[in-house]
C-alpha positions as CSV (number, residue, x, y, z in Angstrom):
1,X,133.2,145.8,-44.8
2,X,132.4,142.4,-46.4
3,X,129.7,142.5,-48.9
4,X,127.5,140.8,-46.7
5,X,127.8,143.4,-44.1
6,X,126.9,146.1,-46.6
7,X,123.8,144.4,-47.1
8,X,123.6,144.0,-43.8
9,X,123.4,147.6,-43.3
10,X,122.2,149.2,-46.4
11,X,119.7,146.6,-48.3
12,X,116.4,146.6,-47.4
13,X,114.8,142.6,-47.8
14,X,111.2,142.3,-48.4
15,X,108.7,141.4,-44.9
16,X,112.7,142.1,-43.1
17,X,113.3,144.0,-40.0
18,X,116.5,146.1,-40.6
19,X,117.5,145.8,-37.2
20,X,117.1,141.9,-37.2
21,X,118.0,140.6,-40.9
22,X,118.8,137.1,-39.8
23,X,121.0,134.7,-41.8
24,X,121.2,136.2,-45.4
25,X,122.9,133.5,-47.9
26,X,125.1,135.6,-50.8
27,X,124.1,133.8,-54.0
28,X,126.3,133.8,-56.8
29,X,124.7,131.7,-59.5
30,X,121.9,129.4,-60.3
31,X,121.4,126.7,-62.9
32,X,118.4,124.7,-63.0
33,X,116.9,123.9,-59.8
34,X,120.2,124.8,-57.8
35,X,121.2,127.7,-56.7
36,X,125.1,128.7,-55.9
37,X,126.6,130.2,-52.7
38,X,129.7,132.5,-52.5
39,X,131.0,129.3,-50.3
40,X,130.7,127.4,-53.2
41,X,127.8,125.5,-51.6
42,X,124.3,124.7,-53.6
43,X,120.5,125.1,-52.6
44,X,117.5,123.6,-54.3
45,X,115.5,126.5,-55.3
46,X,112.6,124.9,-54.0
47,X,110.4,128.0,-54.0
48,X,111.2,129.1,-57.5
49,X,112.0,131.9,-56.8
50,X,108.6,132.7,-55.0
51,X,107.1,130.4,-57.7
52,X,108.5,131.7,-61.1
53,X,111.2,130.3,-62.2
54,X,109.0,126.8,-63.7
55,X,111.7,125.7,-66.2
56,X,114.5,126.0,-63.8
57,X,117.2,129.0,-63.9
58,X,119.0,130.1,-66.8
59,X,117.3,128.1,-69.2
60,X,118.9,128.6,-72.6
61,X,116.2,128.9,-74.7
62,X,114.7,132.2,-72.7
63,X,118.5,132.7,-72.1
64,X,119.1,132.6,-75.6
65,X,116.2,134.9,-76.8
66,X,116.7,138.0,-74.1
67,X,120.5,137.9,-75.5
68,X,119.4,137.9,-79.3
69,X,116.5,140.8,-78.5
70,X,119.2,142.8,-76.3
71,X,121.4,143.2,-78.9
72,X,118.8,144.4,-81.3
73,X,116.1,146.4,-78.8
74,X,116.6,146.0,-75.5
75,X,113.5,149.1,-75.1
76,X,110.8,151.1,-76.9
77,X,108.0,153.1,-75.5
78,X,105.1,151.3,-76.4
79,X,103.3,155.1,-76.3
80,X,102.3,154.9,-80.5
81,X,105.1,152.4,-81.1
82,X,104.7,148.5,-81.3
83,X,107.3,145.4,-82.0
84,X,107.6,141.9,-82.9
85,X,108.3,140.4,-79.2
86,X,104.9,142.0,-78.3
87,X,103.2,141.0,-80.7
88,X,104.4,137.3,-80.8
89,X,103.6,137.4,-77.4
90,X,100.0,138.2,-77.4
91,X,99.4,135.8,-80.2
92,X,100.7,133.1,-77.7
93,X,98.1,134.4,-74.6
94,X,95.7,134.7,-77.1
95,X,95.9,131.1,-78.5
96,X,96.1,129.5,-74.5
97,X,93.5,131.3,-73.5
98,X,90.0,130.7,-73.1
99,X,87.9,132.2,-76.3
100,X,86.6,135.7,-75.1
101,X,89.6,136.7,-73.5
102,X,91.4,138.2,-76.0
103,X,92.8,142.5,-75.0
104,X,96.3,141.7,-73.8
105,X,97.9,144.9,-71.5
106,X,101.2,144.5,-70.7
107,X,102.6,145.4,-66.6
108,X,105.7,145.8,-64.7
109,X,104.8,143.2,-62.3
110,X,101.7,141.0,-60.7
111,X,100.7,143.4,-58.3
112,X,100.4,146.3,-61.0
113,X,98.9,144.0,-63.3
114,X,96.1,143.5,-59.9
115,X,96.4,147.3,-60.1
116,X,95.1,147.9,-63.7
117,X,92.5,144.8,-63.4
118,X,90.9,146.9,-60.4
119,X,91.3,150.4,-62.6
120,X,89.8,148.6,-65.6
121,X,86.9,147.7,-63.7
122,X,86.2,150.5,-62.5
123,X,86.2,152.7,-65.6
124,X,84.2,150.1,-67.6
125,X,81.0,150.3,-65.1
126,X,81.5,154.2,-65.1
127,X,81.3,153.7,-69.1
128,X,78.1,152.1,-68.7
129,X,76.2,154.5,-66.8
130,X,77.0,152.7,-63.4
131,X,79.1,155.6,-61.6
132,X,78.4,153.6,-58.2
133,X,80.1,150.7,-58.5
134,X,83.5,152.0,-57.5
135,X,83.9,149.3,-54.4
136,X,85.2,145.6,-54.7
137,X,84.2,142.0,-53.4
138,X,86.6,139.7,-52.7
139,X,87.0,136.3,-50.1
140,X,89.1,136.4,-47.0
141,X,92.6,134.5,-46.8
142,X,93.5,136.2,-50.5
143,X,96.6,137.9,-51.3
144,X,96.9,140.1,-54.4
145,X,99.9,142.2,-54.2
146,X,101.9,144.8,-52.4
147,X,100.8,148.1,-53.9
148,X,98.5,150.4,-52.6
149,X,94.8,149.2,-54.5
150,X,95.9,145.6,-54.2
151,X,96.5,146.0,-50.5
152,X,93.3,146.7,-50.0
153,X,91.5,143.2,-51.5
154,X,93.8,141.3,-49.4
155,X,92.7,139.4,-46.1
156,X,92.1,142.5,-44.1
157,X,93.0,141.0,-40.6
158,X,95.1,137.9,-40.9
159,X,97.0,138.7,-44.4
160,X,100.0,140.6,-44.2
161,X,98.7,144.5,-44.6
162,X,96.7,143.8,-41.4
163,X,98.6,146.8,-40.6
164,X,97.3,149.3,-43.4
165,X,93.7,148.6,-43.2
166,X,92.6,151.9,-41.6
167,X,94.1,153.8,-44.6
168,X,93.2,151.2,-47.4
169,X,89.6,151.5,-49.1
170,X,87.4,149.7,-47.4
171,X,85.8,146.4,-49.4
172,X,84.0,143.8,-48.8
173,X,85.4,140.5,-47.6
174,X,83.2,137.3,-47.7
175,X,83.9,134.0,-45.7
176,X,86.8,131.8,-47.3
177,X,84.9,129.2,-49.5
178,X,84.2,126.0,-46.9
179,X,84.1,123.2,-49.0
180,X,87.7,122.3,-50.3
181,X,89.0,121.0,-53.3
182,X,88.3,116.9,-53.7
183,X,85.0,117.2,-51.3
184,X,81.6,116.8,-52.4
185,X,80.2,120.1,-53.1
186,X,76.7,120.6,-51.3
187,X,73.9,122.1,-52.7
188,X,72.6,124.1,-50.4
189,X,73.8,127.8,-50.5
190,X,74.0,128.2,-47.0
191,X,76.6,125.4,-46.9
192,X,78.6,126.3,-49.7
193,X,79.1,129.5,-49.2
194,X,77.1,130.9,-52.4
195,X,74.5,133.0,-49.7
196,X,76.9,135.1,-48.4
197,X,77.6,135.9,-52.1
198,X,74.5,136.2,-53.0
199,X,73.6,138.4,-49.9
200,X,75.8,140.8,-50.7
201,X,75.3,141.4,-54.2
202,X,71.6,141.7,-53.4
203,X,72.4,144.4,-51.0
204,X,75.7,146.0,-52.0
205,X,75.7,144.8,-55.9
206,X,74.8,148.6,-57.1
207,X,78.1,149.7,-55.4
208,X,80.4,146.9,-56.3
209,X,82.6,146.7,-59.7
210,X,84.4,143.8,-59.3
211,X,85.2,140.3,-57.4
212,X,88.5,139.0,-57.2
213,X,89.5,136.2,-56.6
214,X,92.7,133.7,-56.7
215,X,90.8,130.4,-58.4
216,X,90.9,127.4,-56.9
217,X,94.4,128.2,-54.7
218,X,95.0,130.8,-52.0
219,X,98.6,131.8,-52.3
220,X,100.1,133.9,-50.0
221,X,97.3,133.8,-47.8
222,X,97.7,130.5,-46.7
223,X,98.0,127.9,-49.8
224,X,94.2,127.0,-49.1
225,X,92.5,124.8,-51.8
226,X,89.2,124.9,-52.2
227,X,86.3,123.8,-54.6
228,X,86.2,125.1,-57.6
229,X,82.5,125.1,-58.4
230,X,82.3,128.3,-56.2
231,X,84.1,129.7,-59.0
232,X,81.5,128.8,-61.4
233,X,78.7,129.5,-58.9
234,X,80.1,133.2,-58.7
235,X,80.3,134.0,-61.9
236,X,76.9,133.5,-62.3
237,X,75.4,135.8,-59.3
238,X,78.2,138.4,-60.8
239,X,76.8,138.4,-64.2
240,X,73.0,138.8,-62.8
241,X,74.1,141.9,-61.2
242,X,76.7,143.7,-63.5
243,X,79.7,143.0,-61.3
244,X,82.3,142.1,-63.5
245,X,84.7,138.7,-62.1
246,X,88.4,139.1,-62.0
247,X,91.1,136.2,-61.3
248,X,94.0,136.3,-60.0
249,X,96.3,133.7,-61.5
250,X,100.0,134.9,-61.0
251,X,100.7,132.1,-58.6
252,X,98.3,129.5,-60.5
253,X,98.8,130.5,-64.0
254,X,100.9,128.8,-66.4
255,X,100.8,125.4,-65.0
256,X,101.0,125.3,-61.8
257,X,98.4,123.4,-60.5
258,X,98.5,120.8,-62.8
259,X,96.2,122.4,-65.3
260,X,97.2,125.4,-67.7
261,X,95.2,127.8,-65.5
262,X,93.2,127.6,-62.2
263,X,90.3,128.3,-63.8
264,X,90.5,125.6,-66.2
265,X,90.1,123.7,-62.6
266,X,86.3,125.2,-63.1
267,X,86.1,125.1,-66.8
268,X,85.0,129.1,-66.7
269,X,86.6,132.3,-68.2
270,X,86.4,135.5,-66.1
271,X,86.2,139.1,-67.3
272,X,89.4,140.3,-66.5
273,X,92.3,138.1,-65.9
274,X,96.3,139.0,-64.4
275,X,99.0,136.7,-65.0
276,X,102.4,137.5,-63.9
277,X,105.6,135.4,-62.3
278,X,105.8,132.3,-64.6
279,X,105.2,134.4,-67.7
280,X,108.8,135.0,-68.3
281,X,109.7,131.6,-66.7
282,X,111.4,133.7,-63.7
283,X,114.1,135.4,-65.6
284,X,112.8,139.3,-65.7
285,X,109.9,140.7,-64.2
286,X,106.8,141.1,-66.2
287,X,102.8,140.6,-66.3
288,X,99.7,141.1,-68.1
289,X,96.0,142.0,-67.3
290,X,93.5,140.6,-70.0
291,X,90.1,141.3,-70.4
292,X,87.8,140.5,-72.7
293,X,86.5,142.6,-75.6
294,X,83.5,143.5,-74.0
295,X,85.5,145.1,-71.0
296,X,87.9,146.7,-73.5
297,X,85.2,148.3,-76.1
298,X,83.6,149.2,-73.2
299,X,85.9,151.7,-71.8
300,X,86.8,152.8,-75.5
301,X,83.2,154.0,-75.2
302,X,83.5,155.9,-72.3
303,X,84.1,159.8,-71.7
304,X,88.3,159.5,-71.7
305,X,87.7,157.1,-75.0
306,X,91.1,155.7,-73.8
307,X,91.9,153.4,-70.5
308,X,93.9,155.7,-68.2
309,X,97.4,153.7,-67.5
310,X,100.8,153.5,-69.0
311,X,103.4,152.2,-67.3
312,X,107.1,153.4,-68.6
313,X,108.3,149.6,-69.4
314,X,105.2,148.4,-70.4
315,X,105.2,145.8,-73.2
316,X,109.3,145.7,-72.6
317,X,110.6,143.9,-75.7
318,X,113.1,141.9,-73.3
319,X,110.6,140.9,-70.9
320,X,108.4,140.0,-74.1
321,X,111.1,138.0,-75.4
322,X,111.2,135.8,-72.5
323,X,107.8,135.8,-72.4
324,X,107.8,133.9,-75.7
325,X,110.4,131.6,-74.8
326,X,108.8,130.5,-71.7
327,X,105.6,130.2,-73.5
328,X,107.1,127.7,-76.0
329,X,108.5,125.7,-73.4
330,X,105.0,124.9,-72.7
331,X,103.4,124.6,-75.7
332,X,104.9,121.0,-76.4
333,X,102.6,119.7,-73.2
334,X,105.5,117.9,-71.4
335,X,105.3,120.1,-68.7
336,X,101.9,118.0,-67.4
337,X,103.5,114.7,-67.1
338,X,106.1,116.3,-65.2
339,X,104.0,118.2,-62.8
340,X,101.9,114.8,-62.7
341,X,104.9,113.1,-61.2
342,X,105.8,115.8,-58.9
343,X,102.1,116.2,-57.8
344,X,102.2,112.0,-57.0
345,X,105.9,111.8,-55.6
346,X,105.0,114.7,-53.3
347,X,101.9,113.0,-52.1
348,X,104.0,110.3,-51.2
349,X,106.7,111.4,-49.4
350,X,105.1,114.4,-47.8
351,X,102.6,111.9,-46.0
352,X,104.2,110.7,-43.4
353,X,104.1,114.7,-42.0
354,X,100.4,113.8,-41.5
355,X,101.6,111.5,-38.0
356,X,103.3,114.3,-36.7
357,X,102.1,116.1,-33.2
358,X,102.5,119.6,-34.5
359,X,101.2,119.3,-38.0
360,X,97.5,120.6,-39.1
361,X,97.0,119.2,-42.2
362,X,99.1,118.1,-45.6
363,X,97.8,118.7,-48.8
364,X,99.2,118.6,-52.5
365,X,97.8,120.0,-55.8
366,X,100.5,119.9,-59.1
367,X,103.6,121.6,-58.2
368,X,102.7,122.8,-54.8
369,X,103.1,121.0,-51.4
370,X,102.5,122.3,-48.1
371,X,102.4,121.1,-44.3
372,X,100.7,123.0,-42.4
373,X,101.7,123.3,-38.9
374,X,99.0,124.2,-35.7
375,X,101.6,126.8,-34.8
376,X,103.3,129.7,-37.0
377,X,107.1,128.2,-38.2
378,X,110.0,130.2,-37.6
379,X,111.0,130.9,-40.9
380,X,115.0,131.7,-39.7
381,X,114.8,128.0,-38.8
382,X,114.6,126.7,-42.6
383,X,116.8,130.2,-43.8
384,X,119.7,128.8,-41.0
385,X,119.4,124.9,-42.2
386,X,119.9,125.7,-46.4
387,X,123.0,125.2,-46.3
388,X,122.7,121.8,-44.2
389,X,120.3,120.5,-46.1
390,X,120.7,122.0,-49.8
391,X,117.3,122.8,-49.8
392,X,115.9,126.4,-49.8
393,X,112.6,126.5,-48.1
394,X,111.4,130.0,-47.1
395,X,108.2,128.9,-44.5
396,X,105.4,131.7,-43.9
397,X,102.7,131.8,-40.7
398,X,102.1,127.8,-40.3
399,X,103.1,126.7,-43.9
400,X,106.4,124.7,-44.7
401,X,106.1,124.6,-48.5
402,X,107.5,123.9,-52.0
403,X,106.9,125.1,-55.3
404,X,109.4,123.3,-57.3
405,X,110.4,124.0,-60.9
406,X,108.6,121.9,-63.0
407,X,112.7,120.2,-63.9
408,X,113.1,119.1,-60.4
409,X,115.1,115.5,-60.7
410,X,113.0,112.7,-58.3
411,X,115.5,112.8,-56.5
412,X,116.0,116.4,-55.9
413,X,113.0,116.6,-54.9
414,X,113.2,114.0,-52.3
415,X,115.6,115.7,-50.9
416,X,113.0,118.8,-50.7
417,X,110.7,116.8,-49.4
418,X,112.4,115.2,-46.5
419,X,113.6,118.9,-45.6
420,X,109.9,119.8,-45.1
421,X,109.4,117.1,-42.8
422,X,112.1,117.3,-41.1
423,X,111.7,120.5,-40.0
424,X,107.9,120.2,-39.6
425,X,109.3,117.0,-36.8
426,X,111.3,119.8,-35.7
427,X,114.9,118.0,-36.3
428,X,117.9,120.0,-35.1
């Protein structure tokens, strides 16, 4: 049995059917942008790894620091024990973050960190007296994560748990925000989607904890952009009725969208942030949830005095390592021309897609560009091309979409690009 039969028959892929795999490519290395083959072929990562890796595979500065913290402390409980990586670490998200938001809690992984941002908000209202407000608010076409909680703020009938949503709690789910980002934003509530809001809170706002929300970009649930002074309108109706605002930025944080953080699209903080994928620039899984000292004192206040999670690898001191690493990368700003020039080259040579019969709309913001196509793509189509092409495009419903590393070559990422197109023409 060749290894890729035994993954064939024993490995279980993510959103796979067991009984009908379809092509599977057996990767053997990555450097960079490329990825290697067992052939001996190579594949522009052009999803980053489902959009972490930022600085490109195996850079040797994070590299570099996992080796030097695995040879001194590979892992600690962080249960009444601390350590430098940690610590360095939160100084960084501290000093990048907007003021106020400032209680770092370290998490396995994005969707726990949605996990503990739901948990959090929960046990701060029941801290202040509000037992009620146990539900959550949230906009349809959002994604948050795979676990159980986080299932149940994502799009409840097009999103991909569609399937669990007579055993999920039920929340409540207003219209996708209309106005997109780039149009004129109206003033009238009814047109911008602030009345629904505003309805709801007026009616349900006793019972509800939290909104979440991805700022700015929809992620998984369709790469939708949209305007962000709903943001900014939101957070004001939340804050008039004790509902505390949560964003979810572990597709748009750390510079994906051109700008540090979605939010920074809106200029606004929210009460309770996750962050996740590009923390460790794609090299070990890791996130955070942050709140602000409000939230955290809050729940110190409360009955339990303490918040009620721990995961085992919390805070891991490789993870944190990496963490660091990738933040410096960042710090020295060159990553904003760079995602400047993808965000214009993509513009470029993604618009010809617009003339094509099949295709809905192109759009582009930073470091992510996506057709969209009036039909769902058949994502086997891009999977069975890679190696034709040496581009690795992994298509979902009626996107065909890149999210580059941010040290994608021009002309690497032409050839992404004209990969996307192609296949939105429908080239053999």
């Amino acid at each position: 049995m060749t290894p890729l039969d035994f993954d064939a028959r024993h490995l279980w892929h993510p959103y796979t059917n067991v009984a009908k795999p379809g092509p599977m490519h057996l990767i053997t290395g990555a450097e960079g942008v490329w990825l290697t083959r067992d052939d001996g072929g190579r594949m522009i990562d052009a999803m980053s790894s489902w959009w972490c890796a930022i600085h490109g595979h195996r850079h040797p500065a994070i590299t570099a620091a996992m080796h030097r913290q695995m040879d001194v402390l590979p892992h600690v409980m962080f249960g009444g024990l601390t350590h430098t990586p940690a610590i360095e670490l939160g100084q960084k998200l501290v000093g990048l973050l907007p003021e106020g938001l400032d209680r770092v809690f370290y998490c396995d992984s994005g969707s726990v960190s949605v996990e503990v941002a739901l948990k959090m908000a929960v046990q701060y209202q029941m801290a202040m007296g509000r037992d009620r407000k146990v539900e959550f608010a949230t906009i349809r076409g959002g994604y948050h994560g795979d676990t159980w909680k986080a299932m149940s703020v994502c799009d409840p009938v097009n999103g991909m748990h569609g399937l669990f949503r007579g055993a999920l709690s039920i929340q409540h789910f207003l219209p996708r925000p209309d106005i997109r980002l780039g149009e004129d934003w109206p003033a009238a509530p009814e047109r911008n989607g602030m009345a629904a809001l505003a309805a709801l809170l007026e009616e349900k706002g006793a019972q509800i904890a939290g909104l979440i929300v991805e700022p700015v970009v929809q992620g998984a649930g369709g790469m939708y952009f949209y305007h962000p002074e709903w943001l900014r309108s939101a957070k004001a109706l939340c804050e008039a009725h004790d509902v505390l605002l949560i964003f979810d930025e572990i597709a748009t944080g750390f510079g994906r969208t051109g700008r540090l953080f979605g939010m920074d699209h809106a200029g606004i903080a929210p009460d309770i942030l996750c962050l996740g994928k590009a923390l460790t620039g794609g090299h070990i899984s890791f996130a955070v949830t942050v709140a602000t000292e409000t939230v955290a004192r809050g729940i110190g206040e409360s009955a339990a005095g303490v918040f009620m999670h721990g995961p085992t690898y919390m805070a891991n001191p490789l993870a944190c390592a990496a963490g660091v690493a990738s933040l410096s990368l960042l710090e020295d700003g060159g990553w904003q021309d760079r995602v400047a020039q993808i965000d214009a080259q993509m513009r470029h040579e993604l618009a010809p897609a617009r003339d094509l019969p099949g295709v809905a709309d192109v759009r582009v913001l930073g470091a992510i560009g996506v057709i969209e196509m009036r039909d769902t793509v058949d994502p086997q189509v891009a999977h069975r091309r890679a190696p034709e092409t040496g581009v690795w495009l992994r298509p979902f419903g009626r996107n065909i979409y890149c999210m580059p590393p941010y040290v994608i070559a021009p002309d690497e990422l032409s050839r992404v690009t004209a990969a996307m197109v192609d296949l939105a023409r429908g080239d053999a």
